[in-house]
N, C-alpha and C positions, 0 to 999 in steps of 0.2 A: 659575678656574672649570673650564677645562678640564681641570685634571689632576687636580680632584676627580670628575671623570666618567669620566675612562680609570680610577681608579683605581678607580673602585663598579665598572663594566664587566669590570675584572684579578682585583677582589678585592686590590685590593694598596693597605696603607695608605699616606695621603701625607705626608708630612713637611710642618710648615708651615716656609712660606716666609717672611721679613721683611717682604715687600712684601702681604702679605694679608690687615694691619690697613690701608694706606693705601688697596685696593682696597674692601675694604666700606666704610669710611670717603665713598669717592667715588662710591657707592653709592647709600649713604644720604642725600646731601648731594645728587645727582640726584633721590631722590624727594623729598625737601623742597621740592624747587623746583619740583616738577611738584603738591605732594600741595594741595588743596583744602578736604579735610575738616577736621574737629576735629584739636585741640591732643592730642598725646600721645608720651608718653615711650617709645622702641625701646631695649631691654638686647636687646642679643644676646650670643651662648653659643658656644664651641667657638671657632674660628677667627677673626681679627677682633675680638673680645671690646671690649664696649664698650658704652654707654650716650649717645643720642641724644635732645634735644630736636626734634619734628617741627612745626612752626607754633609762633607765639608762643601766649604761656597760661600759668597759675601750676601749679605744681608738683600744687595741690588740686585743678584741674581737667582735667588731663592723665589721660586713663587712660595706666593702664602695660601693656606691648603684652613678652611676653618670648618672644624664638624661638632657635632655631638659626643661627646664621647661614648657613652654606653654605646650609640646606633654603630657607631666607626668598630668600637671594640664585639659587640653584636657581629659583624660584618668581618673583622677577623679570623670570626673562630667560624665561619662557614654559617652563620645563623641567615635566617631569612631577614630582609631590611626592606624599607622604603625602596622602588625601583630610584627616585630623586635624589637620595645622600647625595650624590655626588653632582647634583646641580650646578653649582657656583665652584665648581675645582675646577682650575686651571688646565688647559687642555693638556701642557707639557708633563702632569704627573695622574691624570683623570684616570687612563689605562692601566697605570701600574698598582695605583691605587687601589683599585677595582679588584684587579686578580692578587691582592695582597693576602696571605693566609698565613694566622700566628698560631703556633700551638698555646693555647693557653690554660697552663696548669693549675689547681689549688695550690694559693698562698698560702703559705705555713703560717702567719699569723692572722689569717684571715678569719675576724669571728663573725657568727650569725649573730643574728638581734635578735634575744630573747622575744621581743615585743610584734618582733615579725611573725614568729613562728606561733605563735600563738593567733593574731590575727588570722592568718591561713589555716590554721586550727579550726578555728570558728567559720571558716567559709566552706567546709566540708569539702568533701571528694570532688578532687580534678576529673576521678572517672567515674559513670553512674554504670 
């Protein structure tokens, strides 16, 4: 999460990492365990890439919920988002959605990219 923010901050794109399907992964699997509402199916897009059952329910009665993931995971952890994320989400899960908040911790295997860090190097001070 965080080196998708230093890099929106750089301007510098980030390379994905291996461990950033297990991260949204455990994401996901957090809000499940917290979520209350209706039954419905999360596709995320970009990063993580993957497709989620959220509470038990048949396939027919799941709405289907499809986001970004970094902006969804963004949006978890209390970050600022798009006001639109939630444009095209079904009205039955839109609200719970919305007020949804995951604590989300450093992954223990989660490594930075050398090649990152250096990039951001080179673009000097975030504060002048």
């Amino acid at each position: 999460m965080h080196r998708y923010d230093i890099g929106r901050a750089t301007g510098v794109d980030v390379p994905r990492d291996p461990t950033d399907a297990d991260v949204v992964a455990q994401v996901v699997r957090d809000l499940g365990l917290a979520w209350t509402g209706p039954a419905f199916v999360l596709r995320l897009s970009g990063t993580g890439v993957g497709e989620w059952q959220v509470r038990a329910g048949t396939p027919d009665d799941a709405a289907l919920v499809t986001l970004d993931s970094v902006d969804y995971l963004r949006h978890l952890s209390g970050r600022a988002v798009s006001p639109d994320l939630f444009a095209g989400t079904p009205e039955s899960v839109r609200g719970q959605l919305r007020d949804a908040r995951v604590l989300i911790a450093a992954h223990a295997s989660a490594v930075h990219s050398p090649s990152l860090v250096e990039q951001m190097t080179r673009a000097g001070p975030l504060l002048t």
